[in-house]
C-alpha positions in Angstrom: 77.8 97.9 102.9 77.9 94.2 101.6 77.4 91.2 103.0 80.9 90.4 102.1 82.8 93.3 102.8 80.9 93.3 106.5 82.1 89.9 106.9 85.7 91.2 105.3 85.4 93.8 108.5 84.4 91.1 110.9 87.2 88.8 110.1 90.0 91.8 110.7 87.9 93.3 113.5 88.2 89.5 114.9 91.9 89.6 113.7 92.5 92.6 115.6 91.0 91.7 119.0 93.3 88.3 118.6 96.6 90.2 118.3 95.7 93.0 120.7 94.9 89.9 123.4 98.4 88.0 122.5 100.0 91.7 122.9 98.6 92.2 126.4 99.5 88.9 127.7 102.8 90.0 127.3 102.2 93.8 128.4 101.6 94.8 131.9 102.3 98.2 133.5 106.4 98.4 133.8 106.6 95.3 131.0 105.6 95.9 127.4 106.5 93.3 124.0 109.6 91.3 125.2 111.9 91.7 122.1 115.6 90.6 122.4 117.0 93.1 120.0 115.1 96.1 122.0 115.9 95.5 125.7 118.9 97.9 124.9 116.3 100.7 123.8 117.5 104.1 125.4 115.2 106.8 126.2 115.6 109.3 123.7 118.1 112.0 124.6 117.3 115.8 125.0 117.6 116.9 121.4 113.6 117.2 120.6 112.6 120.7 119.8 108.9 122.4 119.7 108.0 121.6 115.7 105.9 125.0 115.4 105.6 125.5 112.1 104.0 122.0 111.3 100.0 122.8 109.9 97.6 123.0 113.1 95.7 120.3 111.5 98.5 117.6 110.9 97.4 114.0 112.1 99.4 113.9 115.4 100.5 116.9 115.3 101.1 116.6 119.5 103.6 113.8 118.8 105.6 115.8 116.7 109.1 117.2 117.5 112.1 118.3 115.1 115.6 117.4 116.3 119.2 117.7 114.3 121.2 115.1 112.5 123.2 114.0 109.8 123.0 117.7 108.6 119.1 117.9 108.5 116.3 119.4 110.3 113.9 116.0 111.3 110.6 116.7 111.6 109.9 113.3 113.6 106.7 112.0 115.7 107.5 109.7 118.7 105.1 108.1 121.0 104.1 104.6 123.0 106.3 102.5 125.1 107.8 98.9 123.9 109.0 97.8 121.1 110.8 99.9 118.5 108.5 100.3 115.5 109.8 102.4 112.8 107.7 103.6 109.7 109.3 104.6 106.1 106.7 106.7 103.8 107.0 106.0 100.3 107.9 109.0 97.1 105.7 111.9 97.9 104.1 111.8 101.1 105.1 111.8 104.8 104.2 111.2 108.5 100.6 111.6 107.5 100.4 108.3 105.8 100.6 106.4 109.1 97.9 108.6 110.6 95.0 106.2 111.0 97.7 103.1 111.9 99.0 105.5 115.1 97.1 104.9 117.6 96.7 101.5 116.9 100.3 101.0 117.1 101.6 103.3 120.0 98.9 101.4 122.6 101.2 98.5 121.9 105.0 99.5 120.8 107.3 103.0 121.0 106.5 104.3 117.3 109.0 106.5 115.2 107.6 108.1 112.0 109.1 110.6 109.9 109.2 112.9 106.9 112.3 111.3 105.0 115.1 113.8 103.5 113.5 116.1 100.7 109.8 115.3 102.2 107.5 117.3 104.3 108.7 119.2 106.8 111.9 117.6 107.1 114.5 120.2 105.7 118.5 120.8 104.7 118.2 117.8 102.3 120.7 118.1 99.7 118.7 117.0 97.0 121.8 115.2 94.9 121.9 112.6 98.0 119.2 110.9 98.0 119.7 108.0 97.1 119.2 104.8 99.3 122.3 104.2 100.7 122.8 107.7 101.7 119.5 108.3 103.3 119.7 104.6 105.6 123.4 106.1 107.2 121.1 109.4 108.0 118.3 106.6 109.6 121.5 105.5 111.4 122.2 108.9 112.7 119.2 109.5 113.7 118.6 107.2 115.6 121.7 107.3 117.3 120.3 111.0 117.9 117.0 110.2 119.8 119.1 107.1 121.7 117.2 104.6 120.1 118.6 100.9 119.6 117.9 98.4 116.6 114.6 98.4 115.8 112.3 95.6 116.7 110.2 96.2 112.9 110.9 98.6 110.2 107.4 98.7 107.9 107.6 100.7 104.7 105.0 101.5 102.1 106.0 101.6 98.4 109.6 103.2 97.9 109.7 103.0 102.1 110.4 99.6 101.9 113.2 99.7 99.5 115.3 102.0 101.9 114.2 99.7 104.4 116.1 97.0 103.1 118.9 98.9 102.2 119.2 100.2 105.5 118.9 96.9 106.4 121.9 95.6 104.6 124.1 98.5 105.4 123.2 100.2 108.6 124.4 99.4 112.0 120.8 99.2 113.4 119.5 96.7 112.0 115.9 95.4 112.1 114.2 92.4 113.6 111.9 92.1 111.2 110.8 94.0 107.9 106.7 94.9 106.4 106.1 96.2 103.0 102.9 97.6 101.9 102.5 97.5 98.0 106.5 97.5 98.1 107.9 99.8 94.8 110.3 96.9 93.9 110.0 96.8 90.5 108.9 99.9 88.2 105.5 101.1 87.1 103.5 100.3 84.4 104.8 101.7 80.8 101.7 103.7 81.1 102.9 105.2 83.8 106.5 105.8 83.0 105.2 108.0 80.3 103.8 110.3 82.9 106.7 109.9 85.5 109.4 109.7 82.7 109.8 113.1 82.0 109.4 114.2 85.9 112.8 112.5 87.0 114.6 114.2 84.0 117.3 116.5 85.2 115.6 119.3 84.1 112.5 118.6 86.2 114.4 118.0 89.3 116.1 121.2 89.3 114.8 123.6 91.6 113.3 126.4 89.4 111.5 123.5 87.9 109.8 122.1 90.9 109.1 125.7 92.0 107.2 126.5 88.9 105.3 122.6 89.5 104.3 123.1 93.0 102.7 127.0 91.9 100.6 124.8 89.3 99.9 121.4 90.4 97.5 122.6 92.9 94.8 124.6 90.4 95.0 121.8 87.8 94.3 119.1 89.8 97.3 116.8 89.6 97.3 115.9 93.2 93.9 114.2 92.9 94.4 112.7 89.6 97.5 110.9 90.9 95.9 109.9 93.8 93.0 108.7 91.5 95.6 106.5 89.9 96.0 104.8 92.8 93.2 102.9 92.4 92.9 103.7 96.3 89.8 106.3 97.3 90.8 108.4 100.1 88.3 110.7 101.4 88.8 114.2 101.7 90.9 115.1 104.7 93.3 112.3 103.7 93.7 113.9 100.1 94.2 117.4 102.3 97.4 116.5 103.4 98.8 115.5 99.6 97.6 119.0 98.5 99.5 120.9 101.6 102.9 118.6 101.2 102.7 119.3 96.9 102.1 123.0 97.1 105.8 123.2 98.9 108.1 123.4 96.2 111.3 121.6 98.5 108.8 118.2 98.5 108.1 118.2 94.7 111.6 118.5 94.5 112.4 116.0 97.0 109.9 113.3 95.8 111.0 113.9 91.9 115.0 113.2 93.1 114.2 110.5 95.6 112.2 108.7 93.0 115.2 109.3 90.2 118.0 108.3 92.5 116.1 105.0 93.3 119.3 102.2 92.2 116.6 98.7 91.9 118.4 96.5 90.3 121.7 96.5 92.8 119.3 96.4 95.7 117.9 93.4 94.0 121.4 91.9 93.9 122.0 92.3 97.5 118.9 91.3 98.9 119.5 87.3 99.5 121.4 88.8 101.8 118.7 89.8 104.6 118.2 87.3 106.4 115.2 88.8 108.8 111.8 88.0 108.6 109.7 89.8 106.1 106.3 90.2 105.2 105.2 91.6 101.7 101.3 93.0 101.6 100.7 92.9 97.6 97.3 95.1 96.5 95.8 92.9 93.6 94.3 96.1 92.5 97.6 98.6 93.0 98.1 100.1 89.6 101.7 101.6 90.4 103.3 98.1 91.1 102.5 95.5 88.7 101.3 92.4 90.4 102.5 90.0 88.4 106.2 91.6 87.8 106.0 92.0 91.6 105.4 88.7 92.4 108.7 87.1 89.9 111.0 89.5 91.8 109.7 88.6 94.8 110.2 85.0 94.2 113.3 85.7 92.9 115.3 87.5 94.9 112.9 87.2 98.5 112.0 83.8 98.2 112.1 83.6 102.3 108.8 86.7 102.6 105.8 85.8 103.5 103.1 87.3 101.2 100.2 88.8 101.5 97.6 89.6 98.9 94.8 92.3 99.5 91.6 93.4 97.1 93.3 96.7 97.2 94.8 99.7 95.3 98.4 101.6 96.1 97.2 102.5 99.1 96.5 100.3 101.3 97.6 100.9 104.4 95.3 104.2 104.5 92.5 102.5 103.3 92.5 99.6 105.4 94.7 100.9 108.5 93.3 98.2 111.1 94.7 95.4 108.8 98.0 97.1 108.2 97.9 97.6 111.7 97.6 94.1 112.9 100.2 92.4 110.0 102.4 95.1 112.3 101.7 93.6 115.7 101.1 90.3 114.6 104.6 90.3 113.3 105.4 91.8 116.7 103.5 88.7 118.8 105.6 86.5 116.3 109.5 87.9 117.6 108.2 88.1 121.6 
């Protein structure tokens, strides 16, 4: 390791232990994070079921549960006490992207992840509906499902934060306060489009289609050339979990539609509306979001977020899940 990057670690490590202290001054054994918008938090109701059919090895695999709404099967994981934190996956992936942010979290607030219609282990997703709009009034149910309030933060990572804000603007539980890591708010590369083009074509969201894909992309290696593309190196459980969720025809399918059904430029229009804090963590290195682009919509149409900028690919948050974990409870500290 460098001299640099140690002194990079030191400075988050000493970042950490700062937030974690401000978090317990306000956390003792029957009080946790004082947030206005949460004292109304219910415990969740009896609709959790046994999730027995996620993998064995599935990061948190004890906090997972499936429960019914809005005409899908949830495959959800809940844990902690405090604060509602909710966390929106981006295209393609699932619970399994907050992994290594987890534990860091639930010490501090009550943590809701899950696999977003079309994704995972989530299932019934028509896969004509999933658009923004329609997936944040499914949030809404949801949550009214588990008796959860308004959330006190809503983070997202790439197309996560997107629905975030939409669900935002339109649903009835709304957030305190907004994260985006490498937010998907404007469109990849040309170079990239190429690639991705063809993929959101009707023909390649059908479901024969995405069959035939998910029997393939496995023995050619797609998973860990787009994961390559990044510019984010994940290690080899990490890149485990991509393999499992892209062999299962339902999530190529799901991704492919979520990602063609993405409507940009009216959430652009509507977002002066939010009116919530909001904190945007940019990668400098993130070949899927153009920095640049990403930074004239932003001060466009978000002039109010606070930015961040990382020496980091797509991927952030998995790569560097003690930072992402402390912009999350700093944020936090900041509401209390």
């Amino acid at each position: 390791m460098t001299r640099s990057s140690c002194c990079n670690r030191n400075r988050v490590s000493a970042r950490m232990a700062c937030v974690f202290y401000l978090t317990r001054q306000n956390v003792n054994h029957n009080r946790h994070l004082d947030c206005p918008r949460q004292q109304t938090t219910r415990k969740p109701s009896m609709t959790l079921r046994a999730a027995a059919d996620i993998p064995t090895d599935w990061p948190h695999r004890e906090a997972s549960a499936r429960t019914s709404a809005a005409g899908l099967d949830w495959h959800v994981q809940l844990a902690g006490e405090g604060p509602l934190v909710v966390l929106l996956h981006g295209t393609g992936s699932s619970t399994h992207s907050w992994a290594r942010i987890w534990p860091l979290l639930t010490s501090h607030a009550r943590v809701l992840a899950m696999d977003l219609p079309g994704h995972g282990f989530t299932r019934g997703a028509d896969f004509s509906q999933l658009d923004l709009r329609t997936i944040s009034h499914q949030l809404d149910t949801l949550l009214d499902t588990l008796g959860l309030g308004a959330p006190a933060l809503v983070a997202g990572h790439s197309a996560g934060l997107p629905l975030a804000m939409r669900w935002a603007l339109d649903g009835h539980h709304t957030p305190a306060a907004l994260i985006g890591f490498a937010p998907s708010l404007v469109p990849p590369p040309p170079s990239y489009s190429l690639f991705l083009g063809p993929l959101i074509n009707p023909l390649f969201t059908s479901g024969p289609m995405a069959s035939l894909l998910a029997t393939t992309i496995g023995p050619t290696g797609m998973v860990d050339r787009l994961l390559d593309s990044t510019a984010s190196v994940l290690d080899e459980d990490q890149r485990r979990h991509y393999r499992t969720l892209f062999a299962e025809p339902t999530h190529v399918r799901g991704a492919m539609n979520f990602m063609a059904a993405a409507d940009l430029p009216l959430l652009l229009e509507d977002a002066p509306r939010l009116q919530m804090p909001m904190t945007l963590v940019l990668g400098d290195q993130d070949t899927w979001v153009p920095l640049q682009p990403l930074l004239q919509v932003i001060e466009r149409y978000l002039p109010q977020a606070q930015v961040q900028r990382w020496h980091a690919g797509h991927l952030l948050h998995e790569i560097e899940p003690e930072r992402a974990a402390a912009t999350i409870l700093d944020s936090l500290v900041r509401q209390a």
